[in-house]
N, C-alpha and C positions, 0 to 999 in steps of 0.2 A: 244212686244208679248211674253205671257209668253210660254216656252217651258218647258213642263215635260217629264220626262225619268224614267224607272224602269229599273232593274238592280236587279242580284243576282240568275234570275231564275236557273234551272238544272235537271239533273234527278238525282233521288234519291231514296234511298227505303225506302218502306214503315216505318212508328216509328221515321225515322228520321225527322232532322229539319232543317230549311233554312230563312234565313232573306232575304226579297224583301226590295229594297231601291227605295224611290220615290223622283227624285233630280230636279232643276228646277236654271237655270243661269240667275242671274240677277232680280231676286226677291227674296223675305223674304217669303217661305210659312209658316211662324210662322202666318201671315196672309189672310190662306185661308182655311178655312174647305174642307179636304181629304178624297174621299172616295180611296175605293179599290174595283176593280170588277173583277171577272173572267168570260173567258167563254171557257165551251168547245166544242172539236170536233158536231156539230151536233144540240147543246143546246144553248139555249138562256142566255145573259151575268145576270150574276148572281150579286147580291150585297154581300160583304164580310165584310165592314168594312167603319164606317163615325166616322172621328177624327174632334173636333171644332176648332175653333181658338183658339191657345194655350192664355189663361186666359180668354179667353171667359165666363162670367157670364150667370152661370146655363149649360153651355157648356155638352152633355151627349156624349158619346163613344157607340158606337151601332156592332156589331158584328150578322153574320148571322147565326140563327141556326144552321147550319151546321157545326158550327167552332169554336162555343164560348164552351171556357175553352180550346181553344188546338191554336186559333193566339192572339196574342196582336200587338196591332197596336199603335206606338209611335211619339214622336220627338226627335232627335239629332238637338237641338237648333245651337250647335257651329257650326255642319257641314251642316247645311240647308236642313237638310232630314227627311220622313218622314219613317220607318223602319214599317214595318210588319213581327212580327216574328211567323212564322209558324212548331208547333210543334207536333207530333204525325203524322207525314203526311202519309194518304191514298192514295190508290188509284185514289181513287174518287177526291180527291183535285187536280188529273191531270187536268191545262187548260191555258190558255193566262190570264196572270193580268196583269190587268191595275189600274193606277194610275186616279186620276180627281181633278182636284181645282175648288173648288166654292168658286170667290173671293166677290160675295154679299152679302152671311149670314153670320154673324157671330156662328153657330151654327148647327149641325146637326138637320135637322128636324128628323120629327115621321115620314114622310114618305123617310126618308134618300135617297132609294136607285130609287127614281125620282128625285131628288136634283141637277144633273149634266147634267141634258138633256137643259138647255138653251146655245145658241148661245153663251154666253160670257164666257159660261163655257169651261175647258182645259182638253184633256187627252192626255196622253201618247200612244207611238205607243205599248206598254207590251212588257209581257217577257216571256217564256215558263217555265212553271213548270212541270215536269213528275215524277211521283210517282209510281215505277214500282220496281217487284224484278227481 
């Protein structure tokens, strides 16, 4: 059974940056397409970020409005993780991430951030990010 864990959250002020880490024991996520989701106080969990399987052919990187050009979302191959690094951080980026493996596709779809709702899919219990001065 695979277990995911994130890791990194904090509070922070605004402009800065912070790396979320998504780690997982006893598996290889270099074999699972990763998303990343937030949600916050009040709001419905938001889509952030769908990584493919590392050399997945035609494999695309998807970031949500909201974020692109300020997180990039990676792998750290040797260390079995999957980093999200979050840069210029707002206010608004205050919320719970979560981490999710979908180990069926090899590839983010176009509708990415429906991708993690089947039963065989995994998420993490997240991590608190606050972005406050």
């Amino acid at each position: 059974q695979l277990q995911l864990e994130e890791s990194g959250g904090g509070v922070v002020q605004p402009g800065t940056s912070l790396r979320l880490f998504c780690t997982a024991s006893g598996v290889d996520l270099d074999y699972y397409v990763i998303g990343w989701f937030r949600q916050a106080p009040g709001k419905e969990r938001e889509g952030v970020s769908c990584l493919s399987r590392l050399n997945a052919r035609g494999g695309t990187t998807y970031y949500a409005d909201s974020v692109k050009g300020r997180f990039t979302v990676s792998r750290d191959t040797f260390r079995n993780k999957v980093i999200l690094r979050m840069n210029s951080l707002k206010p608004e980026d205050t919320a719970v991430y979560f981490c999710a493996a979908d180990h069926g596709s090899q590839v983010c779809r176009s509708d990415w951030t429906d991708q993690f709702s089947d039963v065989n899919d995994y998420w993490g219990p997240g991590t608190q990010v606050t972005v406050s001065s």
